[in-house]
C-alpha positions in Angstrom: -6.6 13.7 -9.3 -8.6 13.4 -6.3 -7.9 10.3 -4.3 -4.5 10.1 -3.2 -2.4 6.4 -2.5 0.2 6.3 0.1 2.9 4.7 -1.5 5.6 2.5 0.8 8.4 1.1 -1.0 12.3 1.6 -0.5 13.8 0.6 -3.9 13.8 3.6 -6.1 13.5 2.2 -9.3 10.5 -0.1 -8.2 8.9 3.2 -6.3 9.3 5.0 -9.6 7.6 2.8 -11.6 4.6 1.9 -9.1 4.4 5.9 -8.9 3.9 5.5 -12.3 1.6 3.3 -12.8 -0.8 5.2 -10.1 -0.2 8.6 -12.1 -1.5 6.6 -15.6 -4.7 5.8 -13.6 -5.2 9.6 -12.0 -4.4 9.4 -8.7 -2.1 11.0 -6.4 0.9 9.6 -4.9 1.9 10.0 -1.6 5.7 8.8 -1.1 7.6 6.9 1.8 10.6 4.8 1.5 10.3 3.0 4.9 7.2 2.3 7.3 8.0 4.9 10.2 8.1 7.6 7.5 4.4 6.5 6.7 3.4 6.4 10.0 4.5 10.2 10.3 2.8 10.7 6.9 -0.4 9.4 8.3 -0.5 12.1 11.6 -1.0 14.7 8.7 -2.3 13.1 5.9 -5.7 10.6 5.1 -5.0 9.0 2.0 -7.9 7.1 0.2 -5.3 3.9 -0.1 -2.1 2.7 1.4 0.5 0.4 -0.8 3.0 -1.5 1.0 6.1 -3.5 0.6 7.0 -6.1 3.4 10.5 -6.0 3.5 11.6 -2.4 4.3 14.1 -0.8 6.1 13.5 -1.1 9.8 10.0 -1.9 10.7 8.4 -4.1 7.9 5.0 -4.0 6.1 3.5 -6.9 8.1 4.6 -4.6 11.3 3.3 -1.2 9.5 0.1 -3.1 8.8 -0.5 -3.9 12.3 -0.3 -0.4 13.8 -2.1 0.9 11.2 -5.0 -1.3 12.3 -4.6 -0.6 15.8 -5.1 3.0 14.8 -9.2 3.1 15.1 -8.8 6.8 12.9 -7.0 4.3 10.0 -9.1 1.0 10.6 -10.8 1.8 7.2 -7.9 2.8 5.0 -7.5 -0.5 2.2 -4.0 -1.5 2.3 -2.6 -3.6 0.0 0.6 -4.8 0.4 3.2 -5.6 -2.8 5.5 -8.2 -2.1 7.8 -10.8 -3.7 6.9 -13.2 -1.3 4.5 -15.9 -2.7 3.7 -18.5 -0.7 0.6 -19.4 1.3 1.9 -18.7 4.8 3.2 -15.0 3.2 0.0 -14.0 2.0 -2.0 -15.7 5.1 0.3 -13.7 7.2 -0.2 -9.8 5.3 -4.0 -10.9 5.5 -3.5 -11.6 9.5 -1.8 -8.9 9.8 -4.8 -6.9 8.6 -4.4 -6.1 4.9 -6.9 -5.5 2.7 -5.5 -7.2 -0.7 -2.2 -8.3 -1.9 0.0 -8.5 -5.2 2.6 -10.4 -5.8 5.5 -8.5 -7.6 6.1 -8.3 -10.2 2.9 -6.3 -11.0 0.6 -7.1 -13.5 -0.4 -4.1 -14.9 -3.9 -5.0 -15.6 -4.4 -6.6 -12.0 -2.7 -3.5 -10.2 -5.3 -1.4 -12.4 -8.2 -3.4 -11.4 -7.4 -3.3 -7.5 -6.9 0.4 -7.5 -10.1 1.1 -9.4 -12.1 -1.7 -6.9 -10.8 0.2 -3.8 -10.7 3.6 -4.9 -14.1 4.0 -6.9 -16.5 6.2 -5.5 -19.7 4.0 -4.0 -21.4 7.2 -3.2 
């Protein structure tokens, strides 16, 4: 297990499952149930990928996305945020914000395995 995913989600039983999922394709998880926790995370820590829900506790994934990218030491971390939230103007918004990808929840396993694999495989 090499590449390690930084994990952002606040409902256990979704986080546990996610987790899951990421373990079944070899990677590490790296876990943080709200965005300022990942923000800390990311003083000490580089992972290869960050996964983020929008609505968290406190600051939310759109806002999380943003000072990521204002970060020029995290400007080419992938992010791909996991939401709910559907529509047009959601997604537009997570891609404006300055995510990578995004998947709407619930996950499709196959779809989630595909996305981790196409940012996460080695190029080199």
């Amino acid at each position: 297990m090499g590449k390690s995913i930084l994990l952002i989600e606040d409902n256990e039983l979704t986080r546990k499952l996610i987790e899951k999922f990421i373990e079944l394709n070899n990677y590490k998880t790296i876990i943080a149930e709200n965005a300022e926790d990942a923000l800390n995370i990311l003083k000490e820590k580089s992972p290869d990928l960050i996964l983020t829900d929008i609505m968290l506790p406190g600051m939310s994934g759109i806002d999380f996305v943003r000072a990521v990218r204002e970060r020029p030491d995290y400007k080419d971390i992938p992010i791909i945020v996991l939401s709910a939230f559907s529509t047009d103007t959601d997604i537009r918004e997570a891609f404006y914000a300055g995510c990578t990808d995004y998947i709407v929840k619930p996950i499709d396993v196959n779809e989630f395995s595909t996305k981790l694999k196409k940012y996460l495989e080695d190029n080199s």
